[in-house]
N, C-alpha and C positions, 0 to 999 in steps of 0.2 A: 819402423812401422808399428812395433807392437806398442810404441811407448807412446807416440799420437793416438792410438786407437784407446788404450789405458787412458789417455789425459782426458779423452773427450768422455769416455762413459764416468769418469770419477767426475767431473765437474760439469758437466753437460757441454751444449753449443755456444752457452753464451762463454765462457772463459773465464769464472772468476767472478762476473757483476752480481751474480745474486739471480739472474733472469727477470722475469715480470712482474711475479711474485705474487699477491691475493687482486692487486691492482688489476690484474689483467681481466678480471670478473666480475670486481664491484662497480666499476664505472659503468661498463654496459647494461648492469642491472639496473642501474642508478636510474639512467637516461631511461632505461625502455618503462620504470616506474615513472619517471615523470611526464612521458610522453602516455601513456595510459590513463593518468590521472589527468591531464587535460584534456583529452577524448571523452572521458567521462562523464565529467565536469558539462561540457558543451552539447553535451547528449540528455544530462539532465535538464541543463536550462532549457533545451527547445523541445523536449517530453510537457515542461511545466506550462512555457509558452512565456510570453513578452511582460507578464504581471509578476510572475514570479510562483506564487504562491505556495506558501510553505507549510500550509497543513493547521495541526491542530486543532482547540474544538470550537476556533471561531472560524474556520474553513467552508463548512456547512452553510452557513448563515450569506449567505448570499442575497442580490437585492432580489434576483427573479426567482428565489427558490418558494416552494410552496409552504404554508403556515404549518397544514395541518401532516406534509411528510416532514418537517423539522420537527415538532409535536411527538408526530409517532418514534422516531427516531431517536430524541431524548426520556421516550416512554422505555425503547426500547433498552438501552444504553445502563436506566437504572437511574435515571437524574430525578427524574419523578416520580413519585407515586402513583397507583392508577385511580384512587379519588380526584387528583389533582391536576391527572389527563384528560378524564373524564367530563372534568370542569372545564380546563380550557377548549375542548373540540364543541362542548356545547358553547362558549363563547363565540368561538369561531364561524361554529355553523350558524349563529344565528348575527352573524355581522354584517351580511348584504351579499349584495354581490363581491364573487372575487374567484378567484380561479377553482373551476370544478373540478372535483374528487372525477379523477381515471376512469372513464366508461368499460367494464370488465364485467365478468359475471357476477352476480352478489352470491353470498352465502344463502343457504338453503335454510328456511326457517324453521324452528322446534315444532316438530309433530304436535298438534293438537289432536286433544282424545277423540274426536270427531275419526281422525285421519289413520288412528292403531286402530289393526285388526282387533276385534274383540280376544279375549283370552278364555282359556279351554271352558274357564268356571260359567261363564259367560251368555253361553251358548244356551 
């Protein structure tokens, strides 16, 4: 009895083969990495939608998108200058009809001296 009990803890259960060995863990990793990544895969195509579309900076440029938030956008971006932003939104705005600028509050206009309280000297 003691020499069965001895054979098995020196050599394990398998007897000699060697056992599983690193196999027993890379395949399952294998499979569950490639079952991941096509999950993933099909999760981004239907995020992007049936066109695809893969970004970059002709992404923006769309046919319904607006002139002057593509404008402001490459104002903002750093592609342009602001004499050169300046110039094209007055191109823009003076091109006819076409899709109106966001009905939102406007900015508040610079105090005219009309509208400051006088000052102490003033008085």
């Amino acid at each position: 009895m003691l020499t069965a009990t001895t054979e098995v803890l020196a050599n394990g259960p398998h007897y000699g083969w060697g056992g599983p060995g690193p196999f027993f863990f890379i395949f399952p990793l294998l499979w569950f990495l490639l079952f991941a990544t096509v999950v993933f895969l099909i999760a981004r195509r239907a995020r992007r939608g049936p066109r695809g579309g893969w970004g970059g900076p002709w992404a923006a440029h769309t046919a319904g998108a607006d002139p002057v938030t593509l404008l402001g956008n490459r104002f903002a971006r750093g592609e342009i200058d602001e004499a050169e932003y300046r110039s094209r939104l007055a191109v823009l705005r003076s091109a006819g009809p076409g899709p109106t600028p966001p009905a939102g509050p406007t900015p508040p206009a610079a105090p005219t001296p009309q509208d400051q309280p006088p000052a102490d000297g003033d008085r």
